[in-house]
C-alpha positions in Angstrom: 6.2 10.5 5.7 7.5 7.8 3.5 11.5 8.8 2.7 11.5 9.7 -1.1 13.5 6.8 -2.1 10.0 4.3 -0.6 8.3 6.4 -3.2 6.8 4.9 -6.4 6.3 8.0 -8.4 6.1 7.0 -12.2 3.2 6.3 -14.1 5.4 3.5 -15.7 6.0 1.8 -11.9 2.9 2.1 -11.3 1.6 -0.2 -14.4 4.6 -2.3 -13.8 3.2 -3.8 -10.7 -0.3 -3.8 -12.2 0.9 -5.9 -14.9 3.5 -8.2 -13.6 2.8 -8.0 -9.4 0.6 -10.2 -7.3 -2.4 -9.3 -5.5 -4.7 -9.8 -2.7 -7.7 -7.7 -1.5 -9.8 -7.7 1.9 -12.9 -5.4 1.8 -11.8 -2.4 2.6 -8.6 -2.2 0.3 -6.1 -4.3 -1.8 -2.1 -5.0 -2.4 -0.3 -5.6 -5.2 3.4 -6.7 -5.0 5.9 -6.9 -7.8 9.9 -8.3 -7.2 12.5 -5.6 -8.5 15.8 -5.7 -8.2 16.0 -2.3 -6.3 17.4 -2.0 -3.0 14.5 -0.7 -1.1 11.1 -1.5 -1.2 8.8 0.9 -2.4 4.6 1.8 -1.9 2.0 3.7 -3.9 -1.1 4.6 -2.5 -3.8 4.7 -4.9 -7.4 6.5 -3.4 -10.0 7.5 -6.2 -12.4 9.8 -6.4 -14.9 6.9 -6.1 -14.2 6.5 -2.3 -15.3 10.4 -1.4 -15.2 13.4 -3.6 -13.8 15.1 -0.6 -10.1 15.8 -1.0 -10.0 16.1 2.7 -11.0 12.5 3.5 -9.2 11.1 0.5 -5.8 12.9 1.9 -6.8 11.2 5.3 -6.5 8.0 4.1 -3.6 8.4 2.0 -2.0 10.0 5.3 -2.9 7.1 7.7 -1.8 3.9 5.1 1.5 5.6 4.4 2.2 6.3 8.6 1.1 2.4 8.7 3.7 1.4 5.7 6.3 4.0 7.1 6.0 2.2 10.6 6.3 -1.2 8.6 9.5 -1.0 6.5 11.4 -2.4 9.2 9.8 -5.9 8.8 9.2 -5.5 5.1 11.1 -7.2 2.5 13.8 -5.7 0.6 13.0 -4.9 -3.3 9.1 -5.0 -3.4 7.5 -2.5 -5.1 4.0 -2.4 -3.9 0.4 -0.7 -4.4 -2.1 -0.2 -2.0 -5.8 0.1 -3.7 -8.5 1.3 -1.4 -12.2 0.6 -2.1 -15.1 2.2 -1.2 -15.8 0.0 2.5 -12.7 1.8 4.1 -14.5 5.4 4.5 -15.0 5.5 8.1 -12.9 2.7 9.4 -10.5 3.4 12.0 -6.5 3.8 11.9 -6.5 -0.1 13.7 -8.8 -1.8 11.3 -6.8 -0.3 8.4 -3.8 -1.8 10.1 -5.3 -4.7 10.6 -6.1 -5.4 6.7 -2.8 -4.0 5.7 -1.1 -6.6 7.5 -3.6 -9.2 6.8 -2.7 -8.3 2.9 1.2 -8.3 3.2 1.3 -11.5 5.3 -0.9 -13.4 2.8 1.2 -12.1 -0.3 4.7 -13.3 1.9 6.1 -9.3 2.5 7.0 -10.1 5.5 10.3 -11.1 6.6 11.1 -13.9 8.3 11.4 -14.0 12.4 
């Protein structure tokens, strides 16, 4: 679980970053990033009623990205807030795949810090 303060909670945050941020999107799911001058970075997880009308899958998801971001922080960038969209192709992909585009997504928007 992400601490609370990794947490974008507000609608307003939330159409910040869909206004202002940068994207990029693989099949199975999307990022958008937006610079703030907060200390931390923080993630919203966005899963719609489009990619199951099961609650239980849908929380699955959510549950699995956010144990990938949580794992993450470390080599994230400081001040980011970012959104992860999920479309319909990542019902039924495994916790590696997901992990795969994740990464594929942050490296291609420059999250990452430097090694």
């Amino acid at each position: 679980m992400l601490k609370k303060a990794n947490q974008l909670r507000l609608d307003k945050e939330f159409d910040q970053v869909f206004k202002r941020g940068r994207s990029s999107y693989v099949k199975i799911l999307g990022v958008k990033a937006f610079l703030t001058k907060e200390e931390e970075s923080r993630f919203g997880i966005l899963v719609s009623n489009k990619i199951s009308k099961k609650a239980v899958q849908r929380n699955k998801i959510k549950r699995q990205i956010r144990e990938i971001l949580r794992l993450k922080l470390a080599k994230i960038k400081s001040g980011y807030d970012i959104v992860v969209v999920t479309l319909p192709a990542i019902l039924g992909k495994d916790y590696e795949e997901i992990e795969a585009a994740i990464d594929a997504t942050l490296d291609k928007l420059r999250i990452f810090k430097v090694k």
